[in-house]
TIMI-2910 file (N, C-alpha, C, CB; in pm, 1 decimal, decimal comma, always signed):
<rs>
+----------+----------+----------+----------+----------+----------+----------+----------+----------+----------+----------+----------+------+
!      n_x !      n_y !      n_z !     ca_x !     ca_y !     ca_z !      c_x !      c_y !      c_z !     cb_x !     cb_y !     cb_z ! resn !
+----------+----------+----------+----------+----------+----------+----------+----------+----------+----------+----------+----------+------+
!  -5360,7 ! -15152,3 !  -2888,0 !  -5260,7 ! -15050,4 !  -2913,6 !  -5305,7 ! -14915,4 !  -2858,3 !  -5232,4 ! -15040,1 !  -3063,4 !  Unk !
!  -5435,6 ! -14910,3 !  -2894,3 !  -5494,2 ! -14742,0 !  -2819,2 !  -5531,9 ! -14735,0 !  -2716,8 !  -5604,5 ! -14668,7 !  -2866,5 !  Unk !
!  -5534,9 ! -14857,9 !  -2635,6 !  -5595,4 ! -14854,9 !  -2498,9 !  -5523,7 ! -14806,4 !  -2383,2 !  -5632,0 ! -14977,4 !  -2465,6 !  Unk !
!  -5387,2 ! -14756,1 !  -2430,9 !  -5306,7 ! -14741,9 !  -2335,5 !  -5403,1 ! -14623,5 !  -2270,7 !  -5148,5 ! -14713,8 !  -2379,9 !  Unk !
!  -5384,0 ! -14589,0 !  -2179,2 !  -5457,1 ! -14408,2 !  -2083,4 !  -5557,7 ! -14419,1 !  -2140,9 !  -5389,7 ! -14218,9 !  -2108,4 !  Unk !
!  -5657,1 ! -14470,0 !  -2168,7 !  -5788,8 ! -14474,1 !  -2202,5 !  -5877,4 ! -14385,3 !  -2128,2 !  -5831,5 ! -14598,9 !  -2191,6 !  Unk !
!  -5856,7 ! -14390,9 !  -1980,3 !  -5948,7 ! -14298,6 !  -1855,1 !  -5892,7 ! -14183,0 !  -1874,3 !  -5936,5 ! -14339,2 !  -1681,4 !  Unk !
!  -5728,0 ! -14136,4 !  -1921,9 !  -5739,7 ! -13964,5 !  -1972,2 !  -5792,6 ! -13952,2 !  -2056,6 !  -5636,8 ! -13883,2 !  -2007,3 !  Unk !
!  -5760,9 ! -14014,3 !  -2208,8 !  -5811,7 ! -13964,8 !  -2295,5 !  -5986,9 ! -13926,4 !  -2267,2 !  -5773,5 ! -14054,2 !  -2399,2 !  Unk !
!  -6051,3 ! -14036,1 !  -2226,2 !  -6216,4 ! -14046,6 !  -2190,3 !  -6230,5 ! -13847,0 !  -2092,3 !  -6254,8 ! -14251,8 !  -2030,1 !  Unk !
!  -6170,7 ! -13920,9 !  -1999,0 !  -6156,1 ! -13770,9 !  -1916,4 !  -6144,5 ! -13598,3 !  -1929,7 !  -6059,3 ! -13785,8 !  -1866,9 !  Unk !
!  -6046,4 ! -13597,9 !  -2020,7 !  -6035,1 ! -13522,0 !  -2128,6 !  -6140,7 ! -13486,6 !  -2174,1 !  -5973,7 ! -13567,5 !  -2214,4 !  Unk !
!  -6214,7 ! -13547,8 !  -2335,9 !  -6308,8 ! -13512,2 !  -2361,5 !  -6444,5 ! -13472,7 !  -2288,8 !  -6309,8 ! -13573,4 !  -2421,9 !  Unk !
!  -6469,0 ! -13577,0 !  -2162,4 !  -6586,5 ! -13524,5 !  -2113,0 !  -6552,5 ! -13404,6 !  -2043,3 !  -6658,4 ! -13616,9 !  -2030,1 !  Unk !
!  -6436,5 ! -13348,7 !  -1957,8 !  -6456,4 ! -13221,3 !  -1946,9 !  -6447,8 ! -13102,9 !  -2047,0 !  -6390,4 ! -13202,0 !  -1866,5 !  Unk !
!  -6394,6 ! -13109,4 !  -2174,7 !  -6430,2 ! -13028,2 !  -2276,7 !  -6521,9 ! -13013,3 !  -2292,0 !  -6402,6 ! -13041,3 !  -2366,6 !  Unk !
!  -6617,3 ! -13107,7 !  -2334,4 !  -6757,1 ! -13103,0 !  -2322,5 !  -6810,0 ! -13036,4 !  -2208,4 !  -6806,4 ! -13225,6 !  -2324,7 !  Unk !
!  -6819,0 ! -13068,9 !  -2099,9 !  -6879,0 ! -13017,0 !  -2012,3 !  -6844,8 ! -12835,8 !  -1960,9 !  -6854,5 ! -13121,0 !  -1916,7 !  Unk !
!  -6742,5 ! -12823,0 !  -1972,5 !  -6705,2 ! -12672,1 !  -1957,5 !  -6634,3 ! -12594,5 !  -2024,0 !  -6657,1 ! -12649,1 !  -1867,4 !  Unk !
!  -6593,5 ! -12677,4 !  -2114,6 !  -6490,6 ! -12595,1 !  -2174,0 !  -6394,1 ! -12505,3 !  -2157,3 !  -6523,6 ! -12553,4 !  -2224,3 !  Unk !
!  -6360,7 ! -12547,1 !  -2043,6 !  -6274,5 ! -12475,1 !  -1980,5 !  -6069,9 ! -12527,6 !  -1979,9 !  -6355,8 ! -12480,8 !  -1832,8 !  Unk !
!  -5989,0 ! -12507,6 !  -2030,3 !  -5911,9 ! -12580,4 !  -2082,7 !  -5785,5 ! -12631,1 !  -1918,5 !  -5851,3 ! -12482,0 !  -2232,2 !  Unk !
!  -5820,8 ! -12507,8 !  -1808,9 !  -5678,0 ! -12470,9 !  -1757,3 !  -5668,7 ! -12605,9 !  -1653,3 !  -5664,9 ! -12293,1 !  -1670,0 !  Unk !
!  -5781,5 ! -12651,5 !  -1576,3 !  -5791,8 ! -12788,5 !  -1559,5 !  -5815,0 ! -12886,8 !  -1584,4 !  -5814,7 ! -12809,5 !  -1523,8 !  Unk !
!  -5732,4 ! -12920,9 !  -1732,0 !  -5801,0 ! -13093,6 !  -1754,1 !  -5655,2 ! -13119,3 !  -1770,2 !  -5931,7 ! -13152,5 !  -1914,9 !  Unk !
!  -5660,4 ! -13286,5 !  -1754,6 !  -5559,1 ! -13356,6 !  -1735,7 !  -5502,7 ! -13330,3 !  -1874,6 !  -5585,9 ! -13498,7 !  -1688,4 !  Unk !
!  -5343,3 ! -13382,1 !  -1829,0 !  -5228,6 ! -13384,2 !  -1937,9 !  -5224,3 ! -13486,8 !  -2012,6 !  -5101,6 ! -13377,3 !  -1890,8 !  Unk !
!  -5215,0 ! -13512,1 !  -2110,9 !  -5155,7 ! -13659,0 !  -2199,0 !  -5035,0 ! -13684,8 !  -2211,0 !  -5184,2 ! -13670,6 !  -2336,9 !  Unk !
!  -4979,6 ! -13794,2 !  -2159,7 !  -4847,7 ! -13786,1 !  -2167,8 !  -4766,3 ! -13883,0 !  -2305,9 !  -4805,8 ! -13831,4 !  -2019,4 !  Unk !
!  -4840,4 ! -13850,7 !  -2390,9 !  -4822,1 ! -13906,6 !  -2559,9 !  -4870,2 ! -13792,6 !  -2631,6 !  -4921,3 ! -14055,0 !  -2613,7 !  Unk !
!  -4794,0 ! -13895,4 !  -2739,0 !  -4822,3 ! -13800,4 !  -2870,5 !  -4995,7 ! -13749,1 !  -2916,3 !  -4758,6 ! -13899,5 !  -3008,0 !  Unk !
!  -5030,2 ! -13654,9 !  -2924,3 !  -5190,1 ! -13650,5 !  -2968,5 !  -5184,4 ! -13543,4 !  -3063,0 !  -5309,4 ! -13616,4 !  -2842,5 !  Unk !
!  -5287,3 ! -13566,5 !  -3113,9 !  -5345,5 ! -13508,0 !  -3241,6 !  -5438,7 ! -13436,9 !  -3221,8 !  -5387,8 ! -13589,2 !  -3332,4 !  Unk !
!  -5473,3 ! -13340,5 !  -3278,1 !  -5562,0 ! -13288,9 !  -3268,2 !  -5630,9 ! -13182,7 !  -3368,6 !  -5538,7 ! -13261,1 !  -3174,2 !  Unk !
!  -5728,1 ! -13228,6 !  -3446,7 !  -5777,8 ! -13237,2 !  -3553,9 !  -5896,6 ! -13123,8 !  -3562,4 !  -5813,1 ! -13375,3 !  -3571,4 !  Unk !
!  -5901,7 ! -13011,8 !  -3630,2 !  -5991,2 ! -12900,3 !  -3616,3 !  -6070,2 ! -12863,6 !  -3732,6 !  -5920,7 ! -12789,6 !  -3577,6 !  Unk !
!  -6150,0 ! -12817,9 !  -3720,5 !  -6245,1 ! -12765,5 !  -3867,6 !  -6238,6 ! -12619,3 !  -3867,6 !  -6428,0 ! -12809,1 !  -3868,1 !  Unk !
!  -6204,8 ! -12527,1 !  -3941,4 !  -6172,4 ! -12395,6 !  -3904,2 !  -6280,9 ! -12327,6 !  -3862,9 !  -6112,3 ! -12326,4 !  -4001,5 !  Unk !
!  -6422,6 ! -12400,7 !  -3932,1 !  -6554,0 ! -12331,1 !  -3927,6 !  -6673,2 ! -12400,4 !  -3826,6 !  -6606,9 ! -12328,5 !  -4081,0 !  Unk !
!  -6555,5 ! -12459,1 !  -3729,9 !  -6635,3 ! -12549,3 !  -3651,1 !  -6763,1 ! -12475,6 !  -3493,5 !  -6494,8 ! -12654,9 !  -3590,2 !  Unk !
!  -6865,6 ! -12489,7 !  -3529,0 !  -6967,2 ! -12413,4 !  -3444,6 !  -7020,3 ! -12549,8 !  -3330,4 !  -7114,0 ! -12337,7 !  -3562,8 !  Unk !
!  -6952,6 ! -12628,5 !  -3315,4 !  -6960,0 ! -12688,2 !  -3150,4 !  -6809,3 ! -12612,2 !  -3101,2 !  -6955,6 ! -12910,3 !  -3132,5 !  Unk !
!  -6688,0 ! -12665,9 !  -3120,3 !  -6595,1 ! -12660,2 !  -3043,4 !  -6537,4 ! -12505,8 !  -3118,5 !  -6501,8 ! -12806,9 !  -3040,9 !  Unk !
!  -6544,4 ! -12399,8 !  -3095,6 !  -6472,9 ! -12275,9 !  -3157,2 !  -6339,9 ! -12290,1 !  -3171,6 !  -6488,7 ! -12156,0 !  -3082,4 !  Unk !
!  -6274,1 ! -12245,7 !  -3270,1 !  -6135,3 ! -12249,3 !  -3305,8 !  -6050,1 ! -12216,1 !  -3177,1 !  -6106,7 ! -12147,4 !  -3424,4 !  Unk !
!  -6050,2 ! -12121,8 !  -3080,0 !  -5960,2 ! -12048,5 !  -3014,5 !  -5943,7 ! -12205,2 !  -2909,3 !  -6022,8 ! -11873,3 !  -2944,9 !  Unk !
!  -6051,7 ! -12280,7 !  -2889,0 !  -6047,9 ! -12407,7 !  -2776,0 !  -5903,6 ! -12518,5 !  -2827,7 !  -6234,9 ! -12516,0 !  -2788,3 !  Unk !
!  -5944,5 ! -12474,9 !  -2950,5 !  -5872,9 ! -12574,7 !  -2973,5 !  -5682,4 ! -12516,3 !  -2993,0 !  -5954,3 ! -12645,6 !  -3111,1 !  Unk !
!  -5740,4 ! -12411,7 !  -2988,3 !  -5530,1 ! -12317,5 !  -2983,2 !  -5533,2 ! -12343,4 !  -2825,1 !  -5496,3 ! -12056,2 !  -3035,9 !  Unk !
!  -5590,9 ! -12330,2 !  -2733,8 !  -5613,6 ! -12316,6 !  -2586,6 !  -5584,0 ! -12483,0 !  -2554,0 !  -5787,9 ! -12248,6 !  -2540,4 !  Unk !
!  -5625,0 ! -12583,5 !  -2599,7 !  -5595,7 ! -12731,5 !  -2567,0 !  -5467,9 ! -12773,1 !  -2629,6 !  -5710,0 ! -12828,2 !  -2617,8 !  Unk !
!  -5429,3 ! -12691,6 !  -2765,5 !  -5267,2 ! -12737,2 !  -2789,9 !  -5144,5 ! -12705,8 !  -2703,8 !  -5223,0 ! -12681,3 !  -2912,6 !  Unk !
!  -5198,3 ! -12551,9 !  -2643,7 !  -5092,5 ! -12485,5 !  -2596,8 !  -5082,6 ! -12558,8 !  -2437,7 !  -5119,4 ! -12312,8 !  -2607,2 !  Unk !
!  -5202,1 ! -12609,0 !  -2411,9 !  -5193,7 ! -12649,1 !  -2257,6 !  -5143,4 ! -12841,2 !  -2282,7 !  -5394,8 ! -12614,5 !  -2158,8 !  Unk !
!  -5165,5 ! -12907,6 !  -2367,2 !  -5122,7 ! -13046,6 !  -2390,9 !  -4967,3 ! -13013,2 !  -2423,3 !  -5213,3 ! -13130,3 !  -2521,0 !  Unk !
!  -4898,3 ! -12908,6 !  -2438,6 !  -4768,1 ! -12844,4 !  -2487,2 !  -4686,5 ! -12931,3 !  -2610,4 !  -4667,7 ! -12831,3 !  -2351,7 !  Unk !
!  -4558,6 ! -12952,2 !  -2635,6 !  -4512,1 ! -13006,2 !  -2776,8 !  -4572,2 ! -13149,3 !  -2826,0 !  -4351,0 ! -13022,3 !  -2772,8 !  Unk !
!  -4594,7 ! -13201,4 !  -2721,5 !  -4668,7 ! -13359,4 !  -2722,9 !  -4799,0 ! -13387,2 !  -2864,7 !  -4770,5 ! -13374,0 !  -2539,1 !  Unk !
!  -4775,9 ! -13242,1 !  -2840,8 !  -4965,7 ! -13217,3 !  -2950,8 !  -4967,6 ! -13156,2 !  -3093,4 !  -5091,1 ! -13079,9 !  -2868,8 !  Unk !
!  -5001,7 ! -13196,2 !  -3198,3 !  -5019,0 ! -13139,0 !  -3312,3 !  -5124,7 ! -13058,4 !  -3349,1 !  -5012,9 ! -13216,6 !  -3384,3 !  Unk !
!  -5160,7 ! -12989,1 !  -3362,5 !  -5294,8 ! -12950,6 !  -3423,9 !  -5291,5 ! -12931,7 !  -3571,9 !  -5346,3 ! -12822,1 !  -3363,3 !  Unk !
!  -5408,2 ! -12991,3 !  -3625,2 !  -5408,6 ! -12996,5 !  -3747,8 !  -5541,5 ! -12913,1 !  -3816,7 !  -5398,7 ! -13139,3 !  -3776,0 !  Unk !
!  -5536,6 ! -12793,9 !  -3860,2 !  -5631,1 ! -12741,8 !  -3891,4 !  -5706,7 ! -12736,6 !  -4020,8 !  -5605,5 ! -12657,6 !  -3859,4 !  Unk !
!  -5790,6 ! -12794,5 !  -4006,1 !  -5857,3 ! -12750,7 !  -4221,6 !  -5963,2 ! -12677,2 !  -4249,4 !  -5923,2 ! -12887,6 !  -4327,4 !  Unk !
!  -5930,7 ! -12601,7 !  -4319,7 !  -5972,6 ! -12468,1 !  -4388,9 !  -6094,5 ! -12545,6 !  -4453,0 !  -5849,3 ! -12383,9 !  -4507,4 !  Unk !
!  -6165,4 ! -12473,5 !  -4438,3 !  -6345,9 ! -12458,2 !  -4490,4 !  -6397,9 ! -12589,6 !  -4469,9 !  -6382,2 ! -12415,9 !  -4674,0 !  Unk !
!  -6391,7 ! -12615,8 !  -4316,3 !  -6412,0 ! -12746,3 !  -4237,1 !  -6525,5 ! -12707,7 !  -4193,9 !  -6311,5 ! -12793,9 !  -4124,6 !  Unk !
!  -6589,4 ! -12789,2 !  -4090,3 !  -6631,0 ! -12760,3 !  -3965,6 !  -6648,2 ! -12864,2 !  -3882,2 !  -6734,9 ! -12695,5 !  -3968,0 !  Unk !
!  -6721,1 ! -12882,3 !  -3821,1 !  -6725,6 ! -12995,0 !  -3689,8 !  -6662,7 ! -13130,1 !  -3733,0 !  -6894,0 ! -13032,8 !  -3636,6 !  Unk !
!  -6753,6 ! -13170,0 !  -3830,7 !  -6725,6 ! -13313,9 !  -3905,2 !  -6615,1 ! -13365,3 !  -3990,1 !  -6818,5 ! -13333,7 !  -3985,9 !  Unk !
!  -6511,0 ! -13286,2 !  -3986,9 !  -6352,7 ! -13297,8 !  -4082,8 !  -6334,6 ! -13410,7 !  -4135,3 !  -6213,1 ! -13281,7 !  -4006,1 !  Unk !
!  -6377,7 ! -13546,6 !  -4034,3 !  -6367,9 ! -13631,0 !  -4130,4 !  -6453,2 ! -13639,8 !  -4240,5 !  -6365,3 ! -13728,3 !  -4083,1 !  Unk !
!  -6565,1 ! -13613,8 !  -4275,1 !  -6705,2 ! -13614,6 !  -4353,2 !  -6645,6 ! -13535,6 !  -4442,5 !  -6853,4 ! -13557,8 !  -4285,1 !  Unk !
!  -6594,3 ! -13412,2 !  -4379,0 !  -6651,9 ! -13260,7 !  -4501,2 !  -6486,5 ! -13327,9 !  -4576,2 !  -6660,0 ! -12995,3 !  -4406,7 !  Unk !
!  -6389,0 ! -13332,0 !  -4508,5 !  -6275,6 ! -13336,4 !  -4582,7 !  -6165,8 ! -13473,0 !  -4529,3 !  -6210,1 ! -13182,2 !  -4566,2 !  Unk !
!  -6265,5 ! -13598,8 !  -4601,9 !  -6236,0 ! -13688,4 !  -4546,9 !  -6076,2 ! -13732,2 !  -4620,8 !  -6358,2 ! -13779,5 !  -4551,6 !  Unk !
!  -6052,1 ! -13703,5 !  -4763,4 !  -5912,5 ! -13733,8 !  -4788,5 !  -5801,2 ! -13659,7 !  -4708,0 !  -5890,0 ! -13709,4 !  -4926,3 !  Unk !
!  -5835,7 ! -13523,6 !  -4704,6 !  -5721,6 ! -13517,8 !  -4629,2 !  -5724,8 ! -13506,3 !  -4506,9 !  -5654,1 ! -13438,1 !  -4660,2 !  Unk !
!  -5841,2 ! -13555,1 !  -4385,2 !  -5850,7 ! -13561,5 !  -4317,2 !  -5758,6 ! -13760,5 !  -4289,6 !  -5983,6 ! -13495,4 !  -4308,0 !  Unk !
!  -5800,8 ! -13869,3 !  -4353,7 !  -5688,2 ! -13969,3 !  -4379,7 !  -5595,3 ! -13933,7 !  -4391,5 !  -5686,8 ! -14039,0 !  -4465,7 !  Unk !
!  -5534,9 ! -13881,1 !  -4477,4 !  -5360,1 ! -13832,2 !  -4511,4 !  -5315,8 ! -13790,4 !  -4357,1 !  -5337,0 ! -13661,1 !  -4644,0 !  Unk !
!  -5413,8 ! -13743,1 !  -4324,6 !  -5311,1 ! -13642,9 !  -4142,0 !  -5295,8 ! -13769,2 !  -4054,4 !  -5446,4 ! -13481,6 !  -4001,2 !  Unk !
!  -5408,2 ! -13832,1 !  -4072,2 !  -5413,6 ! -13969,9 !  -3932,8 !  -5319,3 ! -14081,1 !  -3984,4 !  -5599,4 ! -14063,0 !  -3905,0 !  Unk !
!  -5309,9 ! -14073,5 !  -4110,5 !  -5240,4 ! -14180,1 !  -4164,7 !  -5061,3 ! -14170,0 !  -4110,6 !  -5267,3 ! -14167,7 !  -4340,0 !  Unk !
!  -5041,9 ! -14005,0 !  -4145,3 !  -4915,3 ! -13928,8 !  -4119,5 !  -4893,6 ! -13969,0 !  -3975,2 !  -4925,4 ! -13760,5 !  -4143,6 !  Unk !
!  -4990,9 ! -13919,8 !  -3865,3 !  -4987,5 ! -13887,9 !  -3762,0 !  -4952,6 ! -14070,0 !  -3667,9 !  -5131,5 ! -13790,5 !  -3744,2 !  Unk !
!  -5015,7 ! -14159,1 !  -3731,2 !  -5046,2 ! -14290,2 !  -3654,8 !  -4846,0 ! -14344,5 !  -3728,4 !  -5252,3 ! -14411,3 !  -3734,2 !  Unk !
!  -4853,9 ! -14329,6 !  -3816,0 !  -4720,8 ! -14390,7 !  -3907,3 !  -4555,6 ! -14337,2 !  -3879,7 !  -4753,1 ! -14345,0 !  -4074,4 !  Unk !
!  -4600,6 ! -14180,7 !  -3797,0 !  -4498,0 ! -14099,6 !  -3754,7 !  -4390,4 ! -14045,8 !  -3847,9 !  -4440,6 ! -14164,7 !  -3661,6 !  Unk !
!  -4477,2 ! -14025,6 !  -3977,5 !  -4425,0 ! -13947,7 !  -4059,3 !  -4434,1 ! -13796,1 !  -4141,5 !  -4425,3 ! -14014,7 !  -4111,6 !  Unk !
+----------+----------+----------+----------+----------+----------+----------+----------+----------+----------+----------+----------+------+
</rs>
């Protein structure tokens, strides 16, 4: 079921990683999620307003307050509730 675009999604992340630079990385042409820790000290908050606005309506961002990197760990219930929402399309 998730394998569809597997080489963007892959693609994607490794150039985040690598530069962080948002204005050239490929588009997704599905629905994506995108899941943030407000207090996150790898990926800074603004990357992740900068990757919604460039993936455009296709993309959710989901932000949680007194997060950080690990959202699923630090705030794993309602970090479920969003994926649950998000995979179920409700």
């Amino acid at each position: 079921m998730f394998a569809d675009r597997r080489d963007e999604r892959v693609e994607l992340v490794n150039h985040l990683i690598a530069s962080r630079k948002v204005s050239d990385l490929p588009v997704i042409h599905q629905k994506t999620l995108i899941i943030w820790g407000e207090h996150d000290q790898i990926f800074p908050l603004e990357l992740g307003n900068r990757l919604k606005r460039h993936l455009g309506d296709g993309a959710e961002l989901v932000l949680f307050k007194d997060a950080g990197h690990a959202v699923h760990l630090e705030k794993s219930n309602a970090f479920n509730k969003q994926l649950k929402k998000f995979l179920l399309g409700s």
